[in-house]
mmCIF file of the N, C-alpha and C atoms, coordinates in Angstrom:
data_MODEL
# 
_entry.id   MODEL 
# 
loop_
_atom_site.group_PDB 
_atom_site.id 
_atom_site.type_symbol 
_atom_site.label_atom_id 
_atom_site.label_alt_id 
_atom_site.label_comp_id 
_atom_site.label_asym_id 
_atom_site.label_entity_id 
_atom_site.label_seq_id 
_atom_site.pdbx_PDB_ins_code 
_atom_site.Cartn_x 
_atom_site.Cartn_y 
_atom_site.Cartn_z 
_atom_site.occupancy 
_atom_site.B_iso_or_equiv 
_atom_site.pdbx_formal_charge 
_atom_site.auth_seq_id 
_atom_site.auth_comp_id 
_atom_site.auth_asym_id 
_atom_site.auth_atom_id 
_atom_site.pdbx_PDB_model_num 
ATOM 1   N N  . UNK A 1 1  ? 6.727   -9.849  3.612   1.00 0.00 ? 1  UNK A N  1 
ATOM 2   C CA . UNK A 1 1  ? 6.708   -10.912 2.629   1.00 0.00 ? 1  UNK A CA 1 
ATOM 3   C C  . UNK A 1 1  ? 7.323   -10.367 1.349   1.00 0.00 ? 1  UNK A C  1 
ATOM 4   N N  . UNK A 1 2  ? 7.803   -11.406 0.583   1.00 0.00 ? 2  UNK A N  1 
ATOM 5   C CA . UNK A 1 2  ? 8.796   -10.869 -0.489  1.00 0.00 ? 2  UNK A CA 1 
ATOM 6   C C  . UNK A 1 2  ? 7.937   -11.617 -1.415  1.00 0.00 ? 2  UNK A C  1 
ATOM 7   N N  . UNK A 1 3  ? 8.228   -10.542 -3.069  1.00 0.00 ? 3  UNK A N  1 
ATOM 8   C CA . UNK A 1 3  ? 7.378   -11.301 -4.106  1.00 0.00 ? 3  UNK A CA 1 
ATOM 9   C C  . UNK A 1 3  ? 7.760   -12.556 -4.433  1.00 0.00 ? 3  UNK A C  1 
ATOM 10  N N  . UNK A 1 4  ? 9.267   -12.322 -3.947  1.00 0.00 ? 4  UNK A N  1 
ATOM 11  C CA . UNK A 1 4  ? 10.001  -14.342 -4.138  1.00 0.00 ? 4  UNK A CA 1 
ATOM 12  C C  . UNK A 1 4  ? 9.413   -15.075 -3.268  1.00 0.00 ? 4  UNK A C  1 
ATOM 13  N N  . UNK A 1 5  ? 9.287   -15.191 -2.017  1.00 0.00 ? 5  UNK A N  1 
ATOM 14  C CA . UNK A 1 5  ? 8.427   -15.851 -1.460  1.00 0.00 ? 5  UNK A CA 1 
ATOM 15  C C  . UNK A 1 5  ? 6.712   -16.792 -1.753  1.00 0.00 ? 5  UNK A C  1 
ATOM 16  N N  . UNK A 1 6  ? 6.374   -15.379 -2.494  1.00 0.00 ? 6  UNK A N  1 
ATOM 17  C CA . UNK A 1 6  ? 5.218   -15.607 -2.474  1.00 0.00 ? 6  UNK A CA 1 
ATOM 18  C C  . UNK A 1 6  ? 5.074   -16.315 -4.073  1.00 0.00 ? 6  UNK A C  1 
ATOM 19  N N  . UNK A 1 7  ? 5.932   -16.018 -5.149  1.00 0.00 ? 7  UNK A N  1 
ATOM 20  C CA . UNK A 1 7  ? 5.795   -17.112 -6.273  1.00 0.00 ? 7  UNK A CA 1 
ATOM 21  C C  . UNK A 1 7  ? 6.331   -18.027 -5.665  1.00 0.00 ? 7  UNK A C  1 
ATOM 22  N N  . UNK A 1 8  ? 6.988   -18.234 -4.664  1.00 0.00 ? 8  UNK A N  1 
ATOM 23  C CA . UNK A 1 8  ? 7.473   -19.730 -4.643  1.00 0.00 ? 8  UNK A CA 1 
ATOM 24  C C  . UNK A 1 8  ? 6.219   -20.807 -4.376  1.00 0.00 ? 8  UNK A C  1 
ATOM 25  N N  . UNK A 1 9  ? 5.397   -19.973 -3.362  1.00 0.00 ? 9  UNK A N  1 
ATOM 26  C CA . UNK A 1 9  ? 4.127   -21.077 -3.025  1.00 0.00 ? 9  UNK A CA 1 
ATOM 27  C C  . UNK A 1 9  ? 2.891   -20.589 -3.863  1.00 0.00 ? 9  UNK A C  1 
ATOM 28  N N  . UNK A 1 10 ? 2.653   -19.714 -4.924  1.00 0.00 ? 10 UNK A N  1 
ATOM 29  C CA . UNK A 1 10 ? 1.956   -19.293 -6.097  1.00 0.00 ? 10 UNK A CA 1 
ATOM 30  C C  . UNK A 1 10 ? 1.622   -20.461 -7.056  1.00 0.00 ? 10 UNK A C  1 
ATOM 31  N N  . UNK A 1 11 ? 3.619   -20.184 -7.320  1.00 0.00 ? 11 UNK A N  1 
ATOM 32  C CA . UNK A 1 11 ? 3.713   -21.315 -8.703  1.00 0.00 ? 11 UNK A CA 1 
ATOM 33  C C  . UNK A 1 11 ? 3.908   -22.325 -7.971  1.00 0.00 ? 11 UNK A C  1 
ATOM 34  N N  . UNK A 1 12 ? 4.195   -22.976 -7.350  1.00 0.00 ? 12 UNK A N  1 
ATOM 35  C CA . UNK A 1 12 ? 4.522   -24.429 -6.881  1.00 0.00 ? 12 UNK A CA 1 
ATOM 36  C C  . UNK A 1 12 ? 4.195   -25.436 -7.747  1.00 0.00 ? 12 UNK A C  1 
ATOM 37  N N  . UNK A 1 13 ? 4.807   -25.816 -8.138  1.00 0.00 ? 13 UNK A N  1 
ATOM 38  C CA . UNK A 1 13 ? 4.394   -27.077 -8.951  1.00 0.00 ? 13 UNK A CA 1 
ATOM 39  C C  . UNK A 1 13 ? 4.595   -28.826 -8.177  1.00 0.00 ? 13 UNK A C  1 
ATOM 40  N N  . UNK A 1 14 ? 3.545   -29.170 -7.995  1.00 0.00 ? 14 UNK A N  1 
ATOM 41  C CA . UNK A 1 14 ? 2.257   -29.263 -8.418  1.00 0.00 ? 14 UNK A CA 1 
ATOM 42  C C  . UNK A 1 14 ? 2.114   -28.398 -7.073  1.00 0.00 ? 14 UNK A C  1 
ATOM 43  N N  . UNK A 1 15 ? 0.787   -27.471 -7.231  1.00 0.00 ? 15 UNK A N  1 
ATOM 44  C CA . UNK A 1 15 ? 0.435   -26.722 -6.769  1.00 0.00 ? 15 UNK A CA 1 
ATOM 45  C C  . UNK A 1 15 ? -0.720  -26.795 -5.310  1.00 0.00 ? 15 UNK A C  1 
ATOM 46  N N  . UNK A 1 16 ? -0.436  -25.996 -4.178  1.00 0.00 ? 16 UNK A N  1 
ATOM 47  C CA . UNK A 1 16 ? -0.802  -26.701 -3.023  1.00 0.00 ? 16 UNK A CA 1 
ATOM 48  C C  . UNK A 1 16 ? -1.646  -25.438 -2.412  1.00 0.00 ? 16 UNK A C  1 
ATOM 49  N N  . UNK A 1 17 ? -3.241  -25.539 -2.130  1.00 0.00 ? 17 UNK A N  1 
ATOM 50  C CA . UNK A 1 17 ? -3.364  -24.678 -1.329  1.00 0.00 ? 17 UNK A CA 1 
ATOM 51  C C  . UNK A 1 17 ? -2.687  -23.869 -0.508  1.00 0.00 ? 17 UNK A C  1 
ATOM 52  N N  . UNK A 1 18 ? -3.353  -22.737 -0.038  1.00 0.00 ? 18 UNK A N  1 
ATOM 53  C CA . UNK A 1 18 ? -2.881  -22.025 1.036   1.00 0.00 ? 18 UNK A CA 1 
ATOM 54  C C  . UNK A 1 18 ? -3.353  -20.722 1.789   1.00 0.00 ? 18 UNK A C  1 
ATOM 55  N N  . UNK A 1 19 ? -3.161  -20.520 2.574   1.00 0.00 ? 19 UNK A N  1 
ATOM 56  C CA . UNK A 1 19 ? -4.023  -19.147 3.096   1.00 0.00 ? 19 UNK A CA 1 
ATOM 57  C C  . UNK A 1 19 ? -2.979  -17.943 3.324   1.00 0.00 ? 19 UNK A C  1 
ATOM 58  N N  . UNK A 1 20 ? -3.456  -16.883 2.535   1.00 0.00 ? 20 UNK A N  1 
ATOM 59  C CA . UNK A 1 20 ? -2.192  -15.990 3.271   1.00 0.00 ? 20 UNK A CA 1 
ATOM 60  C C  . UNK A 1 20 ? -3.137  -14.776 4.686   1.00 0.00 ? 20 UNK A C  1 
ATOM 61  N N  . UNK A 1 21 ? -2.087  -14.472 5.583   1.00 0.00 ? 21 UNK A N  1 
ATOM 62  C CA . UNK A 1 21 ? -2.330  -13.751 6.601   1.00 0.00 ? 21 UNK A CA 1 
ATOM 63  C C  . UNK A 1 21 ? -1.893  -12.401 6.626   1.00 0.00 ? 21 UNK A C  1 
ATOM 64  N N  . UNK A 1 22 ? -3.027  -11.710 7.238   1.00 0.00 ? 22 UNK A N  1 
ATOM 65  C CA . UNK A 1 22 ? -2.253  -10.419 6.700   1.00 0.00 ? 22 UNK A CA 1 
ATOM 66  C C  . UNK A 1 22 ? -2.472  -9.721  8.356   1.00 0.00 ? 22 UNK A C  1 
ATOM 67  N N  . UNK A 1 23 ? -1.248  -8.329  8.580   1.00 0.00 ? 23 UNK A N  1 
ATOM 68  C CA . UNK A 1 23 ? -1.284  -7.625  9.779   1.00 0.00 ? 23 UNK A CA 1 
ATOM 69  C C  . UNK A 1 23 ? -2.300  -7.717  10.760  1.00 0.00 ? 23 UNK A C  1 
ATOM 70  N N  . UNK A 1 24 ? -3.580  -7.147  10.440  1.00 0.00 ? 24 UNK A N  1 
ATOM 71  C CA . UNK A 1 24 ? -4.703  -7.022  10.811  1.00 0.00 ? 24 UNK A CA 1 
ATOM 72  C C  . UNK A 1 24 ? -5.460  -8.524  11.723  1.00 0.00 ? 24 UNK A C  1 
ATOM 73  N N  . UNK A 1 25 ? -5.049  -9.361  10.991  1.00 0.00 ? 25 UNK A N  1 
ATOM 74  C CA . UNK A 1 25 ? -5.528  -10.737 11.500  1.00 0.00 ? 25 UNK A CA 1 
ATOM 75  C C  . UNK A 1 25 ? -6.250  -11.211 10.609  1.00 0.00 ? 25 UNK A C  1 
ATOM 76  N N  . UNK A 1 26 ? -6.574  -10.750 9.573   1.00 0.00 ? 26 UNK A N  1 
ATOM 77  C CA . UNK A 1 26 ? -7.761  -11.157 7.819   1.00 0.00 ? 26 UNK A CA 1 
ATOM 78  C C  . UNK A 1 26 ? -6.905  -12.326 7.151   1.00 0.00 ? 26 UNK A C  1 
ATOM 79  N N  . UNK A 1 27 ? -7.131  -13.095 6.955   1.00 0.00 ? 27 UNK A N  1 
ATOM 80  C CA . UNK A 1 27 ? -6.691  -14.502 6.322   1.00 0.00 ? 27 UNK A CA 1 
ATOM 81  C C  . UNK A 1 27 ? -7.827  -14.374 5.287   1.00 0.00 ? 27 UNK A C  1 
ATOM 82  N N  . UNK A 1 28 ? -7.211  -15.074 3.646   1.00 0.00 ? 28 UNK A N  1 
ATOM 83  C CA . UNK A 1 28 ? -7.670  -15.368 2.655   1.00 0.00 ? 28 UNK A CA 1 
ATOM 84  C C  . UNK A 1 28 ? -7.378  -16.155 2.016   1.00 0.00 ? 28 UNK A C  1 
ATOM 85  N N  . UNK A 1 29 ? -8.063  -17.227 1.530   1.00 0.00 ? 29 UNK A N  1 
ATOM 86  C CA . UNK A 1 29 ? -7.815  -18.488 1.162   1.00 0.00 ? 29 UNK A CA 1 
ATOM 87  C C  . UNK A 1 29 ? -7.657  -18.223 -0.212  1.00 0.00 ? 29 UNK A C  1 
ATOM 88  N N  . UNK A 1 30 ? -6.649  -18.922 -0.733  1.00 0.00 ? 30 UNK A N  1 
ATOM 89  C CA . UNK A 1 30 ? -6.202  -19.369 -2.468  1.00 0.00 ? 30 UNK A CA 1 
ATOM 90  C C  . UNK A 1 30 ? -6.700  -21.011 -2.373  1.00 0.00 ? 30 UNK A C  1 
ATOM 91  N N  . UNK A 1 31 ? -7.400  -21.478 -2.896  1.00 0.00 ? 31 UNK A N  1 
ATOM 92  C CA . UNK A 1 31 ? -7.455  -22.527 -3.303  1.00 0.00 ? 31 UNK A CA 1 
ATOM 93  C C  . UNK A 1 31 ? -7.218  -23.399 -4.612  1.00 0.00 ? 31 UNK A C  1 
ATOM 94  N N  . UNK A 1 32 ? -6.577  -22.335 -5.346  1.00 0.00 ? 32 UNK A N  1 
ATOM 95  C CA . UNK A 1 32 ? -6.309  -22.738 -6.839  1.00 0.00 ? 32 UNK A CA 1 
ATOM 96  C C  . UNK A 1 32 ? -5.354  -21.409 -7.083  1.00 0.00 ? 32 UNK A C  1 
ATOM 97  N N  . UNK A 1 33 ? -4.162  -22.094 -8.425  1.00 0.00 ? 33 UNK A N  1 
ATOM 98  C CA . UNK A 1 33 ? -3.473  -20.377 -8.317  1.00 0.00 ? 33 UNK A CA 1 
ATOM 99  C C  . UNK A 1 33 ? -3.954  -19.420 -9.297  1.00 0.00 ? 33 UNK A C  1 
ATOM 100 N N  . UNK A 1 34 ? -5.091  -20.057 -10.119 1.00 0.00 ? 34 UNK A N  1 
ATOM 101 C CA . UNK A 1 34 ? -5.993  -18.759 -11.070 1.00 0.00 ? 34 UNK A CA 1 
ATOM 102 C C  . UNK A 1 34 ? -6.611  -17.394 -10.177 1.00 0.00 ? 34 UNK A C  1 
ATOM 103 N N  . UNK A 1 35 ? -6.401  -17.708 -8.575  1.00 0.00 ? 35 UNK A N  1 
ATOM 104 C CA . UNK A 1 35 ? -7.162  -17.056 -7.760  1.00 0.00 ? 35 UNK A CA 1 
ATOM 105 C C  . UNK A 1 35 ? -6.223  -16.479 -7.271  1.00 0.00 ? 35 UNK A C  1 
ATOM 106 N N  . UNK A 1 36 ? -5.184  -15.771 -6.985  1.00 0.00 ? 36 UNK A N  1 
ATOM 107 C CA . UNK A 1 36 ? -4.207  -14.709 -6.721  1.00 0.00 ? 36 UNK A CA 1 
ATOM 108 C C  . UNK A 1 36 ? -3.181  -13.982 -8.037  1.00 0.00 ? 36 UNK A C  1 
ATOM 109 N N  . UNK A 1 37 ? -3.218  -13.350 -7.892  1.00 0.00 ? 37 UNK A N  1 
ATOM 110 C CA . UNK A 1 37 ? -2.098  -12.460 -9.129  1.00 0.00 ? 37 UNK A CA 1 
ATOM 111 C C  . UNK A 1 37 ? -1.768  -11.467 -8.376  1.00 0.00 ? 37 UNK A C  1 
ATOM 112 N N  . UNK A 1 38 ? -0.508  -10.832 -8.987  1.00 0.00 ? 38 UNK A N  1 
ATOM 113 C CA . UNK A 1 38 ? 0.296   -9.891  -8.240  1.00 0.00 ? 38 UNK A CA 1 
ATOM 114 C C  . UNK A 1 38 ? 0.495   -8.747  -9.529  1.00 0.00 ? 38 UNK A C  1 
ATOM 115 N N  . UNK A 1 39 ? 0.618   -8.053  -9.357  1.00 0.00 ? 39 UNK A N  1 
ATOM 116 C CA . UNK A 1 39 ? 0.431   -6.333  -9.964  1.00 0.00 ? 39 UNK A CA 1 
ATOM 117 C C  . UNK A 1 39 ? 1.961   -6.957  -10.823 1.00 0.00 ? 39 UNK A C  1 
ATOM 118 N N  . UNK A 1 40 ? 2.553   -5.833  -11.844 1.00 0.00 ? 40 UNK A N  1 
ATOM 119 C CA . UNK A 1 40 ? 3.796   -6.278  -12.225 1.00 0.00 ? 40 UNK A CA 1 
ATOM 120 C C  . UNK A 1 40 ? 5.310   -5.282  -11.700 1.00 0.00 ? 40 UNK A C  1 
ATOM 121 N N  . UNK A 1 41 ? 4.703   -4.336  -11.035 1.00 0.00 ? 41 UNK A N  1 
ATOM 122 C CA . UNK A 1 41 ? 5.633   -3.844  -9.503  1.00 0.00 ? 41 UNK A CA 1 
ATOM 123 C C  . UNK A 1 41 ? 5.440   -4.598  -9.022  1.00 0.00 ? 41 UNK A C  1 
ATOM 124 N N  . UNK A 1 42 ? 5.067   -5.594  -8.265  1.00 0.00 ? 42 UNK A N  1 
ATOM 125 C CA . UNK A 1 42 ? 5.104   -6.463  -7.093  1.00 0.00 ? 42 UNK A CA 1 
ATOM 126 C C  . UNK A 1 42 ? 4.709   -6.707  -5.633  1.00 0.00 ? 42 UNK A C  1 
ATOM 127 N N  . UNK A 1 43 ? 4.159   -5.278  -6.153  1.00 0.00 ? 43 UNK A N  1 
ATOM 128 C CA . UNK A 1 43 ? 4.160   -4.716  -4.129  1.00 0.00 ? 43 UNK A CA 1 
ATOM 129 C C  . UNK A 1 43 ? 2.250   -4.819  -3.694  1.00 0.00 ? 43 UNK A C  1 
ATOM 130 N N  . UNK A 1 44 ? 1.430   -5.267  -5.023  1.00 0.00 ? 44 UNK A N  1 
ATOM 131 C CA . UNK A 1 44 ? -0.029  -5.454  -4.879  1.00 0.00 ? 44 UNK A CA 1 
ATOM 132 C C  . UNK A 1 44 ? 0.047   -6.617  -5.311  1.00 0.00 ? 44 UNK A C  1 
ATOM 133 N N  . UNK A 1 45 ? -0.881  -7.361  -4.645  1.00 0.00 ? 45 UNK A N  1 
ATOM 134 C CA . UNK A 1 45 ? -1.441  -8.572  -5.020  1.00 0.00 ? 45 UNK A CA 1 
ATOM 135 C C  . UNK A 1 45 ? -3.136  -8.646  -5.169  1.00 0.00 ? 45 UNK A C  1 
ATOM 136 N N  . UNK A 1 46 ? -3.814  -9.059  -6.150  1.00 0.00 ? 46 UNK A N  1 
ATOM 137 C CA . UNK A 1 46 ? -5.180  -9.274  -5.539  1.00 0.00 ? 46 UNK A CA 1 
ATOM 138 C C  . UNK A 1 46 ? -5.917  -10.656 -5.593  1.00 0.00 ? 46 UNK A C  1 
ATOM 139 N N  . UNK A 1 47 ? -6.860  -11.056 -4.797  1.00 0.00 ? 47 UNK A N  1 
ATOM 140 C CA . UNK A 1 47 ? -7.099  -12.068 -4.334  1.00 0.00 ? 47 UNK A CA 1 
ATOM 141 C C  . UNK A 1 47 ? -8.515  -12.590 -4.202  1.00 0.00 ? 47 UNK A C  1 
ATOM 142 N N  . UNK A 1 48 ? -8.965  -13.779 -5.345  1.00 0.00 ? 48 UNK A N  1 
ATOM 143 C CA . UNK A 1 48 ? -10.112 -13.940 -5.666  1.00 0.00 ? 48 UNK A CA 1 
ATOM 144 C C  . UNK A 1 48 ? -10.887 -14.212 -4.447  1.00 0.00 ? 48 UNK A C  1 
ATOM 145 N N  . UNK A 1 49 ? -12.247 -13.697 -4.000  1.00 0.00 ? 49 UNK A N  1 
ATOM 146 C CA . UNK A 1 49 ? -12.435 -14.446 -2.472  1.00 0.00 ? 49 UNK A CA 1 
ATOM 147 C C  . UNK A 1 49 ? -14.545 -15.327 -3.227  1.00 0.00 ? 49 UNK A C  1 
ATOM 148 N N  . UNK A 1 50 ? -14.052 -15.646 -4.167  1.00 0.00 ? 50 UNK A N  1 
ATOM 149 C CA . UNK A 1 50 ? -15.446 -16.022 -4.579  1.00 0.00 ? 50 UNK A CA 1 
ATOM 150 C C  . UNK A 1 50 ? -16.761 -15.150 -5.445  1.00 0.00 ? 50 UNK A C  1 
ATOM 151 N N  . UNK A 1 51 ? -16.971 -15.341 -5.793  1.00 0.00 ? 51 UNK A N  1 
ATOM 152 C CA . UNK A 1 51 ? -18.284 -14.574 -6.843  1.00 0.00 ? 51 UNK A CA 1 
ATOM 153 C C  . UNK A 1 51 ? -17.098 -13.637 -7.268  1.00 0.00 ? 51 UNK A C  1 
ATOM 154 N N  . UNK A 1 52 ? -18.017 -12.304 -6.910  1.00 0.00 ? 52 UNK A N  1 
ATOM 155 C CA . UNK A 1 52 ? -17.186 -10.864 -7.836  1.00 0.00 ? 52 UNK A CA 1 
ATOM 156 C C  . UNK A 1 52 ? -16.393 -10.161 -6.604  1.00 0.00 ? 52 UNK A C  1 
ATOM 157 N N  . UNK A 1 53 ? -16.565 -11.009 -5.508  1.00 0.00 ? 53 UNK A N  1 
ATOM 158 C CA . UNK A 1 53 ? -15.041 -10.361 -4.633  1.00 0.00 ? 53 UNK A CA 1 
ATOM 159 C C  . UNK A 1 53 ? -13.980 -10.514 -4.565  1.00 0.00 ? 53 UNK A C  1 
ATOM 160 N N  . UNK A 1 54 ? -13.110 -9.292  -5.012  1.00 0.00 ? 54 UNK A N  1 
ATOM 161 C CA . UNK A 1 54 ? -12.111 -9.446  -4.446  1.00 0.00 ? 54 UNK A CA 1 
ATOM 162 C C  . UNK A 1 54 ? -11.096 -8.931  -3.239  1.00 0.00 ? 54 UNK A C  1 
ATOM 163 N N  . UNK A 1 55 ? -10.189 -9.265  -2.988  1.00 0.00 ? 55 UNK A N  1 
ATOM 164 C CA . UNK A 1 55 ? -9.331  -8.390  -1.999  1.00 0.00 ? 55 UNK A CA 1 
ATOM 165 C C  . UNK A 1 55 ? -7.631  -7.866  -2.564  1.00 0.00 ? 55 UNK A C  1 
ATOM 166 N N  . UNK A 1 56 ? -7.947  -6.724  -2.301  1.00 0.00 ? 56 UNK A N  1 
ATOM 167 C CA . UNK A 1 56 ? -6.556  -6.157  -2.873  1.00 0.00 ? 56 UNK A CA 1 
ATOM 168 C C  . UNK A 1 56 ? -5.603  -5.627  -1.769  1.00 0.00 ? 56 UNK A C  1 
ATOM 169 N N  . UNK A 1 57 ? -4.567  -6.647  -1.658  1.00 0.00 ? 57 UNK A N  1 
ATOM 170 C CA . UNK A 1 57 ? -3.801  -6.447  -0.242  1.00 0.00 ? 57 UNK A CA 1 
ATOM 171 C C  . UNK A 1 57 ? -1.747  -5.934  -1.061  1.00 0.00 ? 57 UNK A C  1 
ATOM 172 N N  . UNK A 1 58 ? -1.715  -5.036  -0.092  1.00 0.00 ? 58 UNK A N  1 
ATOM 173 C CA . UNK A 1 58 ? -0.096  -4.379  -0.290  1.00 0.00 ? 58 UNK A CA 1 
ATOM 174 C C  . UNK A 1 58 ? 0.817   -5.920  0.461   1.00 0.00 ? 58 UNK A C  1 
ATOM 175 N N  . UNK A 1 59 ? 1.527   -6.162  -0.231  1.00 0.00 ? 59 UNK A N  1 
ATOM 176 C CA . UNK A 1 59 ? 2.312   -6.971  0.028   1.00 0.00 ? 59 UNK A CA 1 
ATOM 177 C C  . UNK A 1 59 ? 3.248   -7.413  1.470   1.00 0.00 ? 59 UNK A C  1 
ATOM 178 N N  . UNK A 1 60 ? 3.255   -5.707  1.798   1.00 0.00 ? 60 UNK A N  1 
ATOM 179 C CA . UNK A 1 60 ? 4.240   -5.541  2.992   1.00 0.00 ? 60 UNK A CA 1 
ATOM 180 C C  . UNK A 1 60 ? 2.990   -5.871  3.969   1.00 0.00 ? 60 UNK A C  1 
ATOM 181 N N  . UNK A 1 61 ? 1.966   -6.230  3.691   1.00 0.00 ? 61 UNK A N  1 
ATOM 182 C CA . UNK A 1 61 ? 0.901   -6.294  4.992   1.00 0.00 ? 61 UNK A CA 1 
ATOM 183 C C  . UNK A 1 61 ? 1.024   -7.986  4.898   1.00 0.00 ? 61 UNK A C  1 
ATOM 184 N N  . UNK A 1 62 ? 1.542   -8.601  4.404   1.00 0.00 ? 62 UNK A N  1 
ATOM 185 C CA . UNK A 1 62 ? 1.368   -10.294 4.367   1.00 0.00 ? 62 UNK A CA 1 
ATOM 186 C C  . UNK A 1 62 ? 2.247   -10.751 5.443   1.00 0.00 ? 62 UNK A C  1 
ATOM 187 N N  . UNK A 1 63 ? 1.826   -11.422 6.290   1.00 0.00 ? 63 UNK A N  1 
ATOM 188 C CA . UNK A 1 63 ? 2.673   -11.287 8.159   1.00 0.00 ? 63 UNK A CA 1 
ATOM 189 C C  . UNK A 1 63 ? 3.366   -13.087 7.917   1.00 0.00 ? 63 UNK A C  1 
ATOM 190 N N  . UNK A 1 64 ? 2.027   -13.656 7.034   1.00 0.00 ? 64 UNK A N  1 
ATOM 191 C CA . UNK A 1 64 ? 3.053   -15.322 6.794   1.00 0.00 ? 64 UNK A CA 1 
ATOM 192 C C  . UNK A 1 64 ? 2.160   -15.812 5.820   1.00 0.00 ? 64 UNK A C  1 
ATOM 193 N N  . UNK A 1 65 ? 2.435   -17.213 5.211   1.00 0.00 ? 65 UNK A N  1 
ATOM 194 C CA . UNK A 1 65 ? 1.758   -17.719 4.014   1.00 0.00 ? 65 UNK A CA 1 
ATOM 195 C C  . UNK A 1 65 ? 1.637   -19.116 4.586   1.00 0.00 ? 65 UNK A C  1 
ATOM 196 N N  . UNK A 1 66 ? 0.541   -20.099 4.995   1.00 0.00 ? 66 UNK A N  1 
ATOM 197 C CA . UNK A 1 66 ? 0.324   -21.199 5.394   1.00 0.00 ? 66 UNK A CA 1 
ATOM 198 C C  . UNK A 1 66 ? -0.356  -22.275 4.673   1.00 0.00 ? 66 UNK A C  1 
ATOM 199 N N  . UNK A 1 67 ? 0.572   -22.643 3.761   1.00 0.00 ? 67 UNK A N  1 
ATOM 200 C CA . UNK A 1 67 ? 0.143   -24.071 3.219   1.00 0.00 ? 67 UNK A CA 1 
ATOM 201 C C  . UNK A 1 67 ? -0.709  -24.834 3.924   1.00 0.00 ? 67 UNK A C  1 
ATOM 202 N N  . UNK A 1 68 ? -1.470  -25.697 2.830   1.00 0.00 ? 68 UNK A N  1 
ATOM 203 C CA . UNK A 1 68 ? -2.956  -26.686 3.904   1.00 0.00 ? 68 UNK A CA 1 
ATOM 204 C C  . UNK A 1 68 ? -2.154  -27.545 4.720   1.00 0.00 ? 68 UNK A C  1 
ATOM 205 N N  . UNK A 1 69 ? -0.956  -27.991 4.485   1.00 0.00 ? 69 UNK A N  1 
ATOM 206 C CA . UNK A 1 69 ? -0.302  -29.139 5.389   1.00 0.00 ? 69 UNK A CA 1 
ATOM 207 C C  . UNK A 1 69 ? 0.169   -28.401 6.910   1.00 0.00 ? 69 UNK A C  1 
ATOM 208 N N  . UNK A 1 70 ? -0.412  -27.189 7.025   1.00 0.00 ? 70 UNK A N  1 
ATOM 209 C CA . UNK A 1 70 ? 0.113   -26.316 8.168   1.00 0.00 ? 70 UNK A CA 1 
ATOM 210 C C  . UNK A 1 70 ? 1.342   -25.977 8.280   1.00 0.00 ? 70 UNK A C  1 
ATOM 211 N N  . UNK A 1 71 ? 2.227   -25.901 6.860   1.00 0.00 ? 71 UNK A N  1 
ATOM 212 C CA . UNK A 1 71 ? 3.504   -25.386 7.177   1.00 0.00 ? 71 UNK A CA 1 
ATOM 213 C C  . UNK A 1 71 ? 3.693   -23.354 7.099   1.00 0.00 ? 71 UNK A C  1 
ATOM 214 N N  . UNK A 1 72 ? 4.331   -22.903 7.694   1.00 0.00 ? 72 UNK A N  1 
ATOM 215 C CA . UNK A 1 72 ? 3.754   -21.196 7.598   1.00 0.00 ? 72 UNK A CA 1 
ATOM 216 C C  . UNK A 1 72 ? 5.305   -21.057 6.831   1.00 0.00 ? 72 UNK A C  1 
ATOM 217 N N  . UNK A 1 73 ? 5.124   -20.117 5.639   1.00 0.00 ? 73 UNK A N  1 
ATOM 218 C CA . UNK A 1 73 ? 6.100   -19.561 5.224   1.00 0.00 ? 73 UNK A CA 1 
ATOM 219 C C  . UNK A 1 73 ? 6.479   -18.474 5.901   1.00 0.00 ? 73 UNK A C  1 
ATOM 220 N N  . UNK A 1 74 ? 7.512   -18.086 7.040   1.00 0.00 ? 74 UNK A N  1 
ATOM 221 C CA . UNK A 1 74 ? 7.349   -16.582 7.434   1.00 0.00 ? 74 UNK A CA 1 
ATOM 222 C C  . UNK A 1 74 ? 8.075   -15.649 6.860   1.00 0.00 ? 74 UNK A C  1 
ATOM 223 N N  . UNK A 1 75 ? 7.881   -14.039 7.049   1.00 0.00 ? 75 UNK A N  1 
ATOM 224 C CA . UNK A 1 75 ? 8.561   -13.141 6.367   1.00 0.00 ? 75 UNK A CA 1 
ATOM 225 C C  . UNK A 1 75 ? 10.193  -13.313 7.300   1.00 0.00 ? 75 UNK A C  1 
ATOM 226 N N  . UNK A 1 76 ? 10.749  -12.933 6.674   1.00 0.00 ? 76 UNK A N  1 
ATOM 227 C CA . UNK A 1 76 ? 12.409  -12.972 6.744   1.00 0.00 ? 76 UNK A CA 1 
ATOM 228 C C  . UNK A 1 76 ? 12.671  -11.815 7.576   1.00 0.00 ? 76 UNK A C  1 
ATOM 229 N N  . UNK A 1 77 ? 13.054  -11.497 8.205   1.00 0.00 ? 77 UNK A N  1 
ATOM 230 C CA . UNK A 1 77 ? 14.037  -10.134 8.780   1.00 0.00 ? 77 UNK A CA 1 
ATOM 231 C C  . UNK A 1 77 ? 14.655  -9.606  8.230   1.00 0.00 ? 77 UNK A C  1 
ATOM 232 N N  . UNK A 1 78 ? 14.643  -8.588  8.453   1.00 0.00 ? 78 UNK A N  1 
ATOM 233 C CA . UNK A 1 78 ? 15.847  -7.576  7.026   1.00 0.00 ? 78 UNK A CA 1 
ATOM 234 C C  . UNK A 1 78 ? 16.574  -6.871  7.904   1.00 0.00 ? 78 UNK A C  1 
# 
């Protein structure tokens, strides 16, 4: 996953749920975009998961990004 990718469905305006997926099979829901931020290298993101948890995932582990309408953003091939 690329940090362009991932502001694209971040910032979206107007702004749309989504879950991102990571290697492992761990999915984490954004339901608002006050609830994800990304480091200002680019390569961390962390990810509100409710109360005082959070999850701090490396970028290159994000496998696709799935909007609530079930569309999956996937990573690109390089």
């Amino acid at each position: 996953m690329t940090t362009e990718q991932l502001d694209a469905v971040a910032k979206a305006q107007p702004f749309r749920p989504f879950t991102v997926h990571l290697a492992d099979g761990t999915k984490h829901h954004v339901p608002h975009p006050e609830m994800i931020w990304r480091t200002p290298g680019g390569r961390t993101i962390v990810i509100a998961l409710g109360g005082e948890k959070t999850a701090i995932v490396d970028l290159l582990l994000v496998t696709k990004i799935v909007q609530d309408n079930g569309t999956p953003r996937r990573r690109r091939a390089e």
